[in-house]
py3Dmol code that shows the C-alpha trace and the ligand (Angstrom):
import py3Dmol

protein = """\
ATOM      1  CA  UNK A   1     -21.889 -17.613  55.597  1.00  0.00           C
ATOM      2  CA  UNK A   2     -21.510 -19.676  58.762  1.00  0.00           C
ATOM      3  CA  UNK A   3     -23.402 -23.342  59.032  1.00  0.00           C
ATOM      4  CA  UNK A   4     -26.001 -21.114  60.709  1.00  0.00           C
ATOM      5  CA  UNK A   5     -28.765 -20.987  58.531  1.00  0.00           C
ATOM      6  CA  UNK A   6     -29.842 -16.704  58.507  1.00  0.00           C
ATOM      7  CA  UNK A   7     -32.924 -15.830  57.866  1.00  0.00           C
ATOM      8  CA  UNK A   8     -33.771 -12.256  56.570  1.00  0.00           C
ATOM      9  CA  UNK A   9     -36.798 -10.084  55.600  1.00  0.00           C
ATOM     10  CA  UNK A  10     -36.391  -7.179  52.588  1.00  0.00           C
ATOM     11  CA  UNK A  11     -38.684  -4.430  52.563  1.00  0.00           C
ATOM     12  CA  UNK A  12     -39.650  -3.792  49.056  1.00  0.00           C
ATOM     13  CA  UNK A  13     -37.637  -6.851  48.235  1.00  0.00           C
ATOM     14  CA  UNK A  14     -39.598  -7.223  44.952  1.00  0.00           C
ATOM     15  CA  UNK A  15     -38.844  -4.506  42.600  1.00  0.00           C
ATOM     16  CA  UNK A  16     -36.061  -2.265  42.096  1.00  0.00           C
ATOM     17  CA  UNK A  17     -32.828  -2.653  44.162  1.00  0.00           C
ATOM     18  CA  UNK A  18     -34.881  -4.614  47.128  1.00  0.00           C
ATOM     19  CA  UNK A  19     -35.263  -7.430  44.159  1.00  0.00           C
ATOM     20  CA  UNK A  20     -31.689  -7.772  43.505  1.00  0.00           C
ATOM     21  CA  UNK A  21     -31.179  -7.890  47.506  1.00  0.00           C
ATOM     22  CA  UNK A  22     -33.575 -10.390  47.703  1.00  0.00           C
ATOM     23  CA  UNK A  23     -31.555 -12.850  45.046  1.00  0.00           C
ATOM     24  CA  UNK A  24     -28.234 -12.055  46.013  1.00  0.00           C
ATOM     25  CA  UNK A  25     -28.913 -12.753  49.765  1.00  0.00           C
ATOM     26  CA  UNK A  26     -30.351 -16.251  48.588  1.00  0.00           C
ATOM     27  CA  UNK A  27     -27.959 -17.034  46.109  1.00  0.00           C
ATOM     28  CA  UNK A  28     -25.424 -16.953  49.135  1.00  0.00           C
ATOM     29  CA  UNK A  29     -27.518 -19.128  51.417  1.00  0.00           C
ATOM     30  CA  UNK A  30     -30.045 -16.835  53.138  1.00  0.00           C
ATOM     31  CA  UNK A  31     -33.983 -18.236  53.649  1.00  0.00           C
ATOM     32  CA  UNK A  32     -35.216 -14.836  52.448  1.00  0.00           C
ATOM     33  CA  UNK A  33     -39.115 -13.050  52.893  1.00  0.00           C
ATOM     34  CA  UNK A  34     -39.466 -10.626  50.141  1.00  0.00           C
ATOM     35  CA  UNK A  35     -42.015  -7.851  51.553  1.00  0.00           C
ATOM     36  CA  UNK A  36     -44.262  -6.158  49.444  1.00  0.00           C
ATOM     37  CA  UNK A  37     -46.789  -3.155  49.680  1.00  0.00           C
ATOM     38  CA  UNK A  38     -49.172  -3.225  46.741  1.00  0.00           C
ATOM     39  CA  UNK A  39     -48.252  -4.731  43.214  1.00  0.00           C
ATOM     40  CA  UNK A  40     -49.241  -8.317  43.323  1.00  0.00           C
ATOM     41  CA  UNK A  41     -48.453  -9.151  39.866  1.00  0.00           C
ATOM     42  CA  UNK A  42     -44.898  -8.027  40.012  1.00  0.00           C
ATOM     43  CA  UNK A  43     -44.578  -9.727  43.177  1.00  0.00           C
ATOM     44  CA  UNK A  44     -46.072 -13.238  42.221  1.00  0.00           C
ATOM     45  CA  UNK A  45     -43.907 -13.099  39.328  1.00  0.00           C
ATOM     46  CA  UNK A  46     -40.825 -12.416  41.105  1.00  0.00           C
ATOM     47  CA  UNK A  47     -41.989 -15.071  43.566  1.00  0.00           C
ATOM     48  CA  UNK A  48     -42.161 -17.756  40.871  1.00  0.00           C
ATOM     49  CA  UNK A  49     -38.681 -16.681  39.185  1.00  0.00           C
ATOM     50  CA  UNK A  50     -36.759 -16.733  41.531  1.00  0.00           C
ATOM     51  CA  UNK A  51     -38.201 -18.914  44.197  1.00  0.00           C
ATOM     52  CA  UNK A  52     -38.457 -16.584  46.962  1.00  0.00           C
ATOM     53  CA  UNK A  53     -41.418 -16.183  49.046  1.00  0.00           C
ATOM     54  CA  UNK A  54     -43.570 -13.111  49.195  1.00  0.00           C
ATOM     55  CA  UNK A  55     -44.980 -11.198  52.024  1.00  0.00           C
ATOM     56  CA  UNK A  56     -48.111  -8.185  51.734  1.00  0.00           C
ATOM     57  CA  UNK A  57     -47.677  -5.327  54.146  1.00  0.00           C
ATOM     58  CA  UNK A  58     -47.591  -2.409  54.460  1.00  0.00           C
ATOM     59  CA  UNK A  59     -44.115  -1.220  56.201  1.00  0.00           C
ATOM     60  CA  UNK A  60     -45.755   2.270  57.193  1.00  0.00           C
ATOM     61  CA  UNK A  61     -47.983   0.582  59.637  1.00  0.00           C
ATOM     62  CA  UNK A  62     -46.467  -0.925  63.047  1.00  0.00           C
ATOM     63  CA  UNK A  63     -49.632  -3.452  63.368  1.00  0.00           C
ATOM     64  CA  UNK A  64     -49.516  -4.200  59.592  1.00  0.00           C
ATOM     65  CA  UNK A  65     -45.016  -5.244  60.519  1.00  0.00           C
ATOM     66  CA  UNK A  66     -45.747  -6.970  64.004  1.00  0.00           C
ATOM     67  CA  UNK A  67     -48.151  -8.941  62.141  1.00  0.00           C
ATOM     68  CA  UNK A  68     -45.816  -9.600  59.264  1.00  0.00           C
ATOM     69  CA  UNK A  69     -43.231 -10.640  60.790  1.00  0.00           C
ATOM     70  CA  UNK A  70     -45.458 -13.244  62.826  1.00  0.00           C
ATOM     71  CA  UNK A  71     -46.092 -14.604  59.518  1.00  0.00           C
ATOM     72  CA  UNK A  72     -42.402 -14.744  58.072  1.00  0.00           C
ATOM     73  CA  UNK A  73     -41.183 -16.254  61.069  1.00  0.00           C
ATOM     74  CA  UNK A  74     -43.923 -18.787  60.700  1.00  0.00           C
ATOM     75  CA  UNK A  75     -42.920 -20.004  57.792  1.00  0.00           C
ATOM     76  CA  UNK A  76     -39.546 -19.511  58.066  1.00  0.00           C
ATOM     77  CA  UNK A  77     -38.034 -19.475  61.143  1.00  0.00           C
ATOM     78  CA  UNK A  78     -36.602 -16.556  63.440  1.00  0.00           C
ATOM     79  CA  UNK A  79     -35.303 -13.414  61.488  1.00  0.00           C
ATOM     80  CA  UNK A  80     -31.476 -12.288  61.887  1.00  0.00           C
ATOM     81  CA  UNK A  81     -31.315  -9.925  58.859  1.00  0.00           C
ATOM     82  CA  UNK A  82     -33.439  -7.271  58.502  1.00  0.00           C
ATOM     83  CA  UNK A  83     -32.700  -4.777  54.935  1.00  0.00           C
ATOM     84  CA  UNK A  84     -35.115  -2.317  55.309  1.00  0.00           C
ATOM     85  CA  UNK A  85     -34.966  -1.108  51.420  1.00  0.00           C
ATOM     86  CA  UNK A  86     -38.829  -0.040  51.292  1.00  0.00           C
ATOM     87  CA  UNK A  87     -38.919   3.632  50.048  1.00  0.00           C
ATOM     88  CA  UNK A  88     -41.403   5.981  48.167  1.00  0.00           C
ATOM     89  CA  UNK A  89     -40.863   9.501  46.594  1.00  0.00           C
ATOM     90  CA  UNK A  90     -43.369  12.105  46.346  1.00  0.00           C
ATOM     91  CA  UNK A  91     -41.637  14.746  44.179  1.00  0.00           C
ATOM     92  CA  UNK A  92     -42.264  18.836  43.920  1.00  0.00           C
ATOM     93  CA  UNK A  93     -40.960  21.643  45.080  1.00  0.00           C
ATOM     94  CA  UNK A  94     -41.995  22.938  48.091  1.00  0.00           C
ATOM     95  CA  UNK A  95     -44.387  25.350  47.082  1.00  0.00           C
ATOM     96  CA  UNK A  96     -46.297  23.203  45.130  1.00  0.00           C
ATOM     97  CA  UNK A  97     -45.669  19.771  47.914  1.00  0.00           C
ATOM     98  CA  UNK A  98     -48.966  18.839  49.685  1.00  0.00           C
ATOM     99  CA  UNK A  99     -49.340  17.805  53.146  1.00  0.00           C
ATOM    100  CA  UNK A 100     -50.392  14.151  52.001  1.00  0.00           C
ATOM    101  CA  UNK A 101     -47.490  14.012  49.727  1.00  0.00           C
ATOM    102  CA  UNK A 102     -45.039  15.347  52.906  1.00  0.00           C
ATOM    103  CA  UNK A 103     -47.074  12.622  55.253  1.00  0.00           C
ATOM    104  CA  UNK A 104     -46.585  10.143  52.610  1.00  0.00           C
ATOM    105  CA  UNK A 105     -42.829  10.107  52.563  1.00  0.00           C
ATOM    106  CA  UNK A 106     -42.691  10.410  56.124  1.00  0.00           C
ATOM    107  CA  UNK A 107     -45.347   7.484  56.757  1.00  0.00           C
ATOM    108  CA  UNK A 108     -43.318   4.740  54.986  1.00  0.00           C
ATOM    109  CA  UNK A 109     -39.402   5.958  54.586  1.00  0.00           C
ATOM    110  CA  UNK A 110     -37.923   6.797  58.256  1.00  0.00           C
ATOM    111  CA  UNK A 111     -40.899   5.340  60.016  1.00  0.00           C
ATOM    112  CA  UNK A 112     -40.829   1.662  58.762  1.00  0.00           C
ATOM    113  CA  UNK A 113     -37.155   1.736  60.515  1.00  0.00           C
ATOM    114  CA  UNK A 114     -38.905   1.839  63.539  1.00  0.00           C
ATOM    115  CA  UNK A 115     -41.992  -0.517  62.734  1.00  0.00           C
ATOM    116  CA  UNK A 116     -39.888  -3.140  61.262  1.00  0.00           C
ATOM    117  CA  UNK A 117     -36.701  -2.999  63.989  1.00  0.00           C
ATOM    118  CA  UNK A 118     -38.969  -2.071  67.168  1.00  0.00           C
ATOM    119  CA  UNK A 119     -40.728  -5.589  66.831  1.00  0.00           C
ATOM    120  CA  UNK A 120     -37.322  -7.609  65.872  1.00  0.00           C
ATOM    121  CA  UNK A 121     -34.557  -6.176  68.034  1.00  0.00           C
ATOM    122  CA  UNK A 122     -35.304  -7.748  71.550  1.00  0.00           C
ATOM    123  CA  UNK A 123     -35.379 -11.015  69.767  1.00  0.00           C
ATOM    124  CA  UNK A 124     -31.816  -9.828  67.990  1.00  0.00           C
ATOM    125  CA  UNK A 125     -30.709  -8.501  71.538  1.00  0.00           C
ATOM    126  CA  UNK A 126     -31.063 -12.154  73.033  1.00  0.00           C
ATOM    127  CA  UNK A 127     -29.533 -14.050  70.330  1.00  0.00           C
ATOM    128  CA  UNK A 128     -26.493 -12.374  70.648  1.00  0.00           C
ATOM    129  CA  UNK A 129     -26.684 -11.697  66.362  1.00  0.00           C
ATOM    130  CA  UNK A 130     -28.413  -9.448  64.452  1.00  0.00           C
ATOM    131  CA  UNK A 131     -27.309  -7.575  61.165  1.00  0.00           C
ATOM    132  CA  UNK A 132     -29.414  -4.598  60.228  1.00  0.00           C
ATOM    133  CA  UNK A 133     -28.876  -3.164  56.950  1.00  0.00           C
ATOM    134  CA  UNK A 134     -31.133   0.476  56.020  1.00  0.00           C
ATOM    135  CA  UNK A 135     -31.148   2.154  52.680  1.00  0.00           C
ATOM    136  CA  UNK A 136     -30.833   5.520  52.943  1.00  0.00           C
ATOM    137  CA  UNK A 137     -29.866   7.885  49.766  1.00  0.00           C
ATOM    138  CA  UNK A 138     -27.664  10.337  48.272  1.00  0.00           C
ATOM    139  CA  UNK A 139     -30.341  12.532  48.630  1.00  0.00           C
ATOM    140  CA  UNK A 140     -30.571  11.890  52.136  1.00  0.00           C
ATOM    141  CA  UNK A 141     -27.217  13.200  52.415  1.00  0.00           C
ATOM    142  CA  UNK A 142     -26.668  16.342  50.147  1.00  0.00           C
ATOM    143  CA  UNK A 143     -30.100  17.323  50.171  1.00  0.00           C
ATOM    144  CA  UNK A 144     -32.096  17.495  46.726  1.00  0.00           C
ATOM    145  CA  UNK A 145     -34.167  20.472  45.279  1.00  0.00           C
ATOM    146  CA  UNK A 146     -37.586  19.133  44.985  1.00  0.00           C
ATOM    147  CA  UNK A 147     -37.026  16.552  47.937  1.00  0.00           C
ATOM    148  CA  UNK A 148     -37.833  18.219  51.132  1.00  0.00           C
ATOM    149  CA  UNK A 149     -39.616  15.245  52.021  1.00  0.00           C
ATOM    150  CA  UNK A 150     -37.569  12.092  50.844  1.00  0.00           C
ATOM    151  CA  UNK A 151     -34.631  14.134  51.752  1.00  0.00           C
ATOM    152  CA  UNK A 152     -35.634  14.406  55.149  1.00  0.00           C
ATOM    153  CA  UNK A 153     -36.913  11.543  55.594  1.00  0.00           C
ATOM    154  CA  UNK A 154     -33.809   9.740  54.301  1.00  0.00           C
ATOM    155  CA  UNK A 155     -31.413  11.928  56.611  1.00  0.00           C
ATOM    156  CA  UNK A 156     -33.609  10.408  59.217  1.00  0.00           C
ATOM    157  CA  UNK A 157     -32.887   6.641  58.512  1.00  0.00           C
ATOM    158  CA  UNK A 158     -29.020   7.444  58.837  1.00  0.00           C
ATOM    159  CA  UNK A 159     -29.871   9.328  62.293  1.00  0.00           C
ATOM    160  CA  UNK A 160     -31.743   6.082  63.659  1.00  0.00           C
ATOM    161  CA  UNK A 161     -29.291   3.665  62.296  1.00  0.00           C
ATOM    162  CA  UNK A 162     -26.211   5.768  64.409  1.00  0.00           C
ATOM    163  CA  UNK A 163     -28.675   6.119  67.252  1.00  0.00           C
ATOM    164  CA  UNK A 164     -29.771   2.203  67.081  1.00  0.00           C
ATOM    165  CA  UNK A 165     -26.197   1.267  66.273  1.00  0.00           C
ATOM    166  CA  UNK A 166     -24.432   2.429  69.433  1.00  0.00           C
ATOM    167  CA  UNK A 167     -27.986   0.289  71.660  1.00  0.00           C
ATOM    168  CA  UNK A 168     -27.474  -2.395  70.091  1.00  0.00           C
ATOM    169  CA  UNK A 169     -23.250  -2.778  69.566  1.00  0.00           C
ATOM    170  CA  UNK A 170     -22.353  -4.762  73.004  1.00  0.00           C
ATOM    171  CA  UNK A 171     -25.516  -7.396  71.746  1.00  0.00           C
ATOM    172  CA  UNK A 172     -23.570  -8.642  68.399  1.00  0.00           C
ATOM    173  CA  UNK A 173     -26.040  -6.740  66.168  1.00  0.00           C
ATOM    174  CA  UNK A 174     -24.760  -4.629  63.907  1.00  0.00           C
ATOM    175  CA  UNK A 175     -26.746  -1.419  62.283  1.00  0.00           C
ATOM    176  CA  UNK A 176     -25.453   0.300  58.876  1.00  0.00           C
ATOM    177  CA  UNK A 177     -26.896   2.971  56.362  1.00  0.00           C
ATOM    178  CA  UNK A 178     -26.454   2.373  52.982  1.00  0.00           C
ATOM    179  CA  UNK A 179     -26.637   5.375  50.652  1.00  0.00           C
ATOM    180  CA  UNK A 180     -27.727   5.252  46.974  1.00  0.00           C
ATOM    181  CA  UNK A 181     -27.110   7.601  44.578  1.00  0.00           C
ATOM    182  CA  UNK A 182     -28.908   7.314  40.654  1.00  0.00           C
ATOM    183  CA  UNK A 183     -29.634   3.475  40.335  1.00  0.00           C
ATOM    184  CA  UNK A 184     -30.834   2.124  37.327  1.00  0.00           C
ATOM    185  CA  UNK A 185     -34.564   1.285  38.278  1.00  0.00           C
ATOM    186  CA  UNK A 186     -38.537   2.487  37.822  1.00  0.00           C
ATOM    187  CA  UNK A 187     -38.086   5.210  40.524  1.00  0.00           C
ATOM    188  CA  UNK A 188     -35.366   6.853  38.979  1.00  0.00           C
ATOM    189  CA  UNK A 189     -37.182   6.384  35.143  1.00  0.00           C
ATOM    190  CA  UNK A 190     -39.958   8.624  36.541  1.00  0.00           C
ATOM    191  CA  UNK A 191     -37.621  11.697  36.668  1.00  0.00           C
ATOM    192  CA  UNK A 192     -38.200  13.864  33.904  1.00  0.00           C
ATOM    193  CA  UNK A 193     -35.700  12.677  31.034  1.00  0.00           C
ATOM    194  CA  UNK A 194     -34.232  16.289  30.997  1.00  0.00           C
ATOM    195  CA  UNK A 195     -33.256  16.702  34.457  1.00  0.00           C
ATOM    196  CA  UNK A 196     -31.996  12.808  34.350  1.00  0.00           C
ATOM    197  CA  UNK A 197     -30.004  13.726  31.852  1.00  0.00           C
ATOM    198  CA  UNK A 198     -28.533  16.483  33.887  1.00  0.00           C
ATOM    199  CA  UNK A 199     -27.839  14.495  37.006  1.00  0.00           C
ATOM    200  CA  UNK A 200     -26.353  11.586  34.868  1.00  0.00           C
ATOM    201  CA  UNK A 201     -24.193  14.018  33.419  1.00  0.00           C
ATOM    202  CA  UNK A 202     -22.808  15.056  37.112  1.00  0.00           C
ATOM    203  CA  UNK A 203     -21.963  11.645  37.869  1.00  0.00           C
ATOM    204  CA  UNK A 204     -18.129  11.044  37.631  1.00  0.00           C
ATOM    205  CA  UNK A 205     -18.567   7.402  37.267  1.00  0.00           C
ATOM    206  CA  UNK A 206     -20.320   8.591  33.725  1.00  0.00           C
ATOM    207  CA  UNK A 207     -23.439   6.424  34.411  1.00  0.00           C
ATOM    208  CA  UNK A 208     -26.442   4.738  36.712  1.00  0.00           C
ATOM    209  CA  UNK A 209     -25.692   2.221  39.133  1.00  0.00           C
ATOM    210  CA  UNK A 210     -26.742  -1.138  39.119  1.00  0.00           C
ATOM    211  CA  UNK A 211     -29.365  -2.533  41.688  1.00  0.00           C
ATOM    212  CA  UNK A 212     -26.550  -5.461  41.930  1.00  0.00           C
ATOM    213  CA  UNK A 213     -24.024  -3.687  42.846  1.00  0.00           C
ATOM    214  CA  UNK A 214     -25.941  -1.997  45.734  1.00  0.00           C
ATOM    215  CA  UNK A 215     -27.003  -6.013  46.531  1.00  0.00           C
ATOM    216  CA  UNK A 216     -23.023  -6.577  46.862  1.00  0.00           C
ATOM    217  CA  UNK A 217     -22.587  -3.709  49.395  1.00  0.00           C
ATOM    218  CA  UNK A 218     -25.456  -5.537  51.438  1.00  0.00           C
ATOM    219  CA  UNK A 219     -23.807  -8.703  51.232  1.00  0.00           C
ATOM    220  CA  UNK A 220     -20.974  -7.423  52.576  1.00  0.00           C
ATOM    221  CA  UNK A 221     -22.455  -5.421  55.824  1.00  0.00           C
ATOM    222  CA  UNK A 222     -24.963  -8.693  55.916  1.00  0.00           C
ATOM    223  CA  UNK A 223     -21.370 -10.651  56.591  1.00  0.00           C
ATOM    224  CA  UNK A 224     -20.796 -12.737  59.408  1.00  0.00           C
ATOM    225  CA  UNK A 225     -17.447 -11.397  59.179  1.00  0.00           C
ATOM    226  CA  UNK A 226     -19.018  -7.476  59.329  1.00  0.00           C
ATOM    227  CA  UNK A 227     -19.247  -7.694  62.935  1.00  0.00           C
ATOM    228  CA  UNK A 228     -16.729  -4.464  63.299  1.00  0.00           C
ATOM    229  CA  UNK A 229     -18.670  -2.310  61.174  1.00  0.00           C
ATOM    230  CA  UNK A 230     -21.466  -0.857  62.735  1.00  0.00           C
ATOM    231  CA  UNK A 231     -23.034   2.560  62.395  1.00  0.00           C
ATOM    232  CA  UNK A 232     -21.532   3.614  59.397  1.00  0.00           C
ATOM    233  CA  UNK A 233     -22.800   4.934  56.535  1.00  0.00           C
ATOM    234  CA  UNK A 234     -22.039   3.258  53.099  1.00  0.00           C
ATOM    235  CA  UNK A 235     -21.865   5.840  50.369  1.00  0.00           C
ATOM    236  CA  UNK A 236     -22.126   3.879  46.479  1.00  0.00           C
ATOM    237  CA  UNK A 237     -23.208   6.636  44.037  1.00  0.00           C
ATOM    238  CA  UNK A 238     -20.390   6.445  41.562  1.00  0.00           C
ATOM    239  CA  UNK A 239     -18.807   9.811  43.658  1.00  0.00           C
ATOM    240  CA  UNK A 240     -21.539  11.945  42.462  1.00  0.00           C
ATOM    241  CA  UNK A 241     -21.573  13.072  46.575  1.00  0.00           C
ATOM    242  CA  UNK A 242     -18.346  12.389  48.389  1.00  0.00           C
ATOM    243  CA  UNK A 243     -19.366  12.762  51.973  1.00  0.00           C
ATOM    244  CA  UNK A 244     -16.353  12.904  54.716  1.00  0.00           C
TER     245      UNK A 244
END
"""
ligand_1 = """\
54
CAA
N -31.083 18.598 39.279
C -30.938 19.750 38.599
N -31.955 20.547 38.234
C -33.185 20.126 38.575
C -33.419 18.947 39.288
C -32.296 18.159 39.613
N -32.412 16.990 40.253
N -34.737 18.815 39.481
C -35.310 19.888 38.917
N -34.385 20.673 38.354
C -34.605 21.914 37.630
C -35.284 21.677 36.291
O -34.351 21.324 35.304
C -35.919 23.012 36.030
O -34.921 23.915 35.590
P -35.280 24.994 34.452
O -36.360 25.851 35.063
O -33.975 25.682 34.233
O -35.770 24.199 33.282
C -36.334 23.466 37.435
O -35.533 22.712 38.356
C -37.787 23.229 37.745
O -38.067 21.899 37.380
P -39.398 21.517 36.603
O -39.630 22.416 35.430
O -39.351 20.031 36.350
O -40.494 21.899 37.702
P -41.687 21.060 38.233
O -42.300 21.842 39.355
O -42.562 20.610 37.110
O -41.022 19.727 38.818
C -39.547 18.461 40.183
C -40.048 19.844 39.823
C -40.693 17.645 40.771
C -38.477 18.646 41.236
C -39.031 17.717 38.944
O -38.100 18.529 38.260
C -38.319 16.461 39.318
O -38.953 15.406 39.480
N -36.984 16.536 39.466
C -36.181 15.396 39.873
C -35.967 15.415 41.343
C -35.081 14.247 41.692
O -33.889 14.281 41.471
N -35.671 13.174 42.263
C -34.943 11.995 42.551
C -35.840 10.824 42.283
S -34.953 9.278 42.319
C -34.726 9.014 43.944
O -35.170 9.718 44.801
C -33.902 7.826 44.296
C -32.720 8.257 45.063
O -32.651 7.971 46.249
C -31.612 8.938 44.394
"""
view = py3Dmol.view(width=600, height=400)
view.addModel(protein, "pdb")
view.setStyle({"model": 0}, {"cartoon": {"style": "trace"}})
view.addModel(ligand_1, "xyz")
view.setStyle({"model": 1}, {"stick": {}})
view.zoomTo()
view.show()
């Protein structure tokens, strides 16, 4: 960290992997704004834990962000770091996946990228700093039966963070993709213990990943010292998909 005091927002920065993000960027320094959709209780708790402040919104809706961000800034000053971690799954196959459940996915995954950068990134363009970090998936990459949705929608965060990557690179913001593969948390409970089991079983590493350890891969693209790395795509999924 630099004597610069940063400033970042985490989508979903309550729960899950966006909770460990959340902590980890504070531990190092960071004013952080943990964003929230829906659970209050989780997110007051998490609030009072660990000290971190808590923002409602809805990232699927561009007024709902614009208005958002207002209020971060507010409180805590302009925004520098932006993890945009705020995913939902909607699983079936496709014969049996709904149009909601398609629209869904869609609504909040690939399109808060847009409703949570479009607002920030002029502001990012003029400071001359900006880090951008997007979570993407293994599934995103490899495809994953029972995914069309989240698997498109996640290969469409990586396509906007190349795309916004190569905008923004002469401005000192950087843009980067990080893909999960099985992490330890509630999303990954829900799948059926039987097919867990089987994915589990095709992960080299022999286990789950941590919602740390994706928090120290953020850290590191979050670096002052990142400024090189831009547009690339961070694969940490214990080499269940090695992607070239
Ligand atoms: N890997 C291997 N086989 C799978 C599978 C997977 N991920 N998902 C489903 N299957 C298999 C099942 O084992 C089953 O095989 P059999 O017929 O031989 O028993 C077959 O596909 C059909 O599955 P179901 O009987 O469960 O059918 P369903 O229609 O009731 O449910 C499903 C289908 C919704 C896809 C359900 O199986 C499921 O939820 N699978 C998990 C899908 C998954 O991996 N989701 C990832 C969630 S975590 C996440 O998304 C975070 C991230 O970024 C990684």
């Amino acid at each position: 960290m630099s004597e610069k005091q940063r400033i970042a927002i985490v989508t979903g920065g309550t729960r899950g992997i966006g909770a460990a993000i959340s902590v980890a960027l504070k531990r190092v320094g960071y004013k952080v704004a943990a964003n929230y959709a829906g659970n209050d209780e989780a997110a007051n708790a998490f609030s009072k834990k660990h000290d971190i402040p808590v923002f409602k919104w809805d990232v699927g809706d561009y007024d709902a962000c614009v208005q958002g961000i207002a209020a971060v800034q507010q409180q805590l000053g302009p925004v520098d770091t932006i993890v945009n971690n705020a995913g939902i799954t909607r699983d079936a196959m496709l014969h049996k996946l709904t149009p909601q459940a398609w629209r869904d996915v869609i609504r909040v995954d690939p399109e808060s990228m847009f409703n949570m950068c479009q607002p920030l990134i002029l502001q990012m363009r003029e400071a001359g700093f900006g880090r951008i970090i997007n979570i993407s998936s293994i599934n995103g990459q490899k495809g994953q039966m029972g995914q069309t949705n989240y698997s498109a929608a996640k290969a469409g965060v990586i396509g906007f963070t190349k795309a916004l990557a190569q905008e923004v690179a002469k401005k000192g913001v950087t843009v980067n993709v990080i893909c999960p593969g099985y992490i330890d948390t509630d999303m990954v409970a829900a799948v059926p213990e039987k097919v867990l089991e089987g994915i589990i079983a095709g992960i080299p590493v022999g286990r789950l990943g941590s919602a740390g350890e994706m928090a120290h891969a953020v850290l590191f693209l979050a670096d002052e010292n990142a400024g090189f790395i831009t547009g690339s795509t961070l694969t940490a999924n214990g080499a269940q998909f090695i992607a070239g």
